[in-house]
N, C-alpha and C positions, 0 to 999 in steps of 0.2 A: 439384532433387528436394525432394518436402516432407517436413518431418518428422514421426513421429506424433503422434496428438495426444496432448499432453500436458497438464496441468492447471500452470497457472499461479497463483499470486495478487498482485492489487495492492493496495499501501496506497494509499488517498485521501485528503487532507486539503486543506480550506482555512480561511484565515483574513481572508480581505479579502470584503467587499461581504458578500452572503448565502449564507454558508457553509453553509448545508443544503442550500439548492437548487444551487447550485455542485458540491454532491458528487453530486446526483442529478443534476444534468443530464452529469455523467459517466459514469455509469453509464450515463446513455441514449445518450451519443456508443459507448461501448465495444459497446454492442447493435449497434453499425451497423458496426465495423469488420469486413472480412471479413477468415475464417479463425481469429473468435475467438468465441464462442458464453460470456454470461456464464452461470454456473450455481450463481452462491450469492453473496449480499448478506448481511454479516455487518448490525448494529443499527449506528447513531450515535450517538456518542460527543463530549461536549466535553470538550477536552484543554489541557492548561496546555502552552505552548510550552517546550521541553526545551532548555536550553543557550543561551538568549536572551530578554533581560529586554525590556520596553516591548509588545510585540506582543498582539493579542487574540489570544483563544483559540482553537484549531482545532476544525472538527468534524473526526470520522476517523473512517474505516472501512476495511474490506478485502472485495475481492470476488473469487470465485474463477471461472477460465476457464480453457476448453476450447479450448485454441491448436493449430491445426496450421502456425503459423508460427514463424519460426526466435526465438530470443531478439532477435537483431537487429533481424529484422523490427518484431516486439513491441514493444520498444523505439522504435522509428523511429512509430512509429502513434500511443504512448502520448503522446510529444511532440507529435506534430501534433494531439492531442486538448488536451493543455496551450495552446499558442502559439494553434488556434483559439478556447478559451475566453479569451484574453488574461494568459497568464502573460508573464512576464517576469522573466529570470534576472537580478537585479542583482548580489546580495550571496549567499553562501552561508549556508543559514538565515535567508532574510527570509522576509517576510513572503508570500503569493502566494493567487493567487485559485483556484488547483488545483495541485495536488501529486499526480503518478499515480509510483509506486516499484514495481519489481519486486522484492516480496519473495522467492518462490521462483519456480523455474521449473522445475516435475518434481522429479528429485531431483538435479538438474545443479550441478556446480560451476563457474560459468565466474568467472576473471577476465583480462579485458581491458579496455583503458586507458578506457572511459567504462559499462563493467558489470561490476557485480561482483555476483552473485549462489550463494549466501543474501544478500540485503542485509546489510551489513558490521554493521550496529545494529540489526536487528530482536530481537534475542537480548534486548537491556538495553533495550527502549523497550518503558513497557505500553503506549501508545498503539498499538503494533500487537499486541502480544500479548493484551490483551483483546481487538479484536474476531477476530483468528487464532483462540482458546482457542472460541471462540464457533463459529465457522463452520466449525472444523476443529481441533476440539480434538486427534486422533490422528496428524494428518500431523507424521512427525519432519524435524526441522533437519538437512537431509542433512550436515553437519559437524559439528554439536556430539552428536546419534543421541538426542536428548528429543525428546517431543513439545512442541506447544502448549503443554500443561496444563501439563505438567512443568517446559516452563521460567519461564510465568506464575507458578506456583507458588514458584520458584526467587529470584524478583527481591526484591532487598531493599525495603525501604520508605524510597524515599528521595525522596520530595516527588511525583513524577509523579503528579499528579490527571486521572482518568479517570473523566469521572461520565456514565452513560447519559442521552440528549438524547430529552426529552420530544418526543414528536414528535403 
């Protein structure tokens, strides 16, 4: 049975080869999966890597979908959207030539053993909270009950550099 549609968002980032066209050529794989209808592309962003020294810089952004597939489902596509672009999971927090996260899913809290959604750090990373504040400034953190803004607002100033990407 399917489930309703629900509004999902992903964060996107990469940082290996050409990290703008990398994130847009995801955007255009996610247009082709069925049962997922994208319906809002937040701006891009270059991002200082968060909790890992040596690496270039990510682009990032979030795009928001119209899912009427399960989280799992979602999940299982978003990977085969990574693996056909040529990700490759070596180390946690390397480096990678696309990174697709489900930040929220509706207002659903799931955790099971390879999903945990709200994403466990989208809360403290402005790299997704800038472009979330942007494309959905009022959708609240079904766990913590802020919005966007509110929690963008919230974040200390503690080095994470988020500079909008001249495009």
């Amino acid at each position: 049975m399917k489930e309703p549609n629900i509004t999902a968002y992903i964060g996107i980032g990469s940082n290996l080869g050409d990290r703008h066209q990398n994130c847009l050529q995801a955007v255009d794989r996610l247009r082709r999966i069925p049962d997922v209808e994208v319906t809002g592309v937040s701006g891009w962003y270059l991002t200082k890597p968060v909790g890992v020294d040596g690496q270039d810089w990510y682009v990032n952004g979030v795009v928001s979908l119209d899912v009427t597939a399960s989280p799992q489902e979602l999940l299982k596509r978003l990977m085969g959207v990574e693996q056909a672009m040529g990700r490759v999971r070596k180390e946690r927090w390397g480096p990678r030539v696309i990174d697709l996260d489900i930040l929220l899913f509706g207002k659903k809290d799931i955790h099971e053993n390879n999903l945990i959604v709200p994403h466990p750090f989208m809360h403290v990373r402005r790299f997704v909270l800038v472009p979330m504040a942007e494309l959905a400034p009022g959708v609240i953190h079904p766990t913590i009950g802020a919005t966007m803004t509110q929690l963008l607002k919230g974040l200390p100033d503690d080095g994470q550099e988020v500079v909008p990407l001249e495009e």
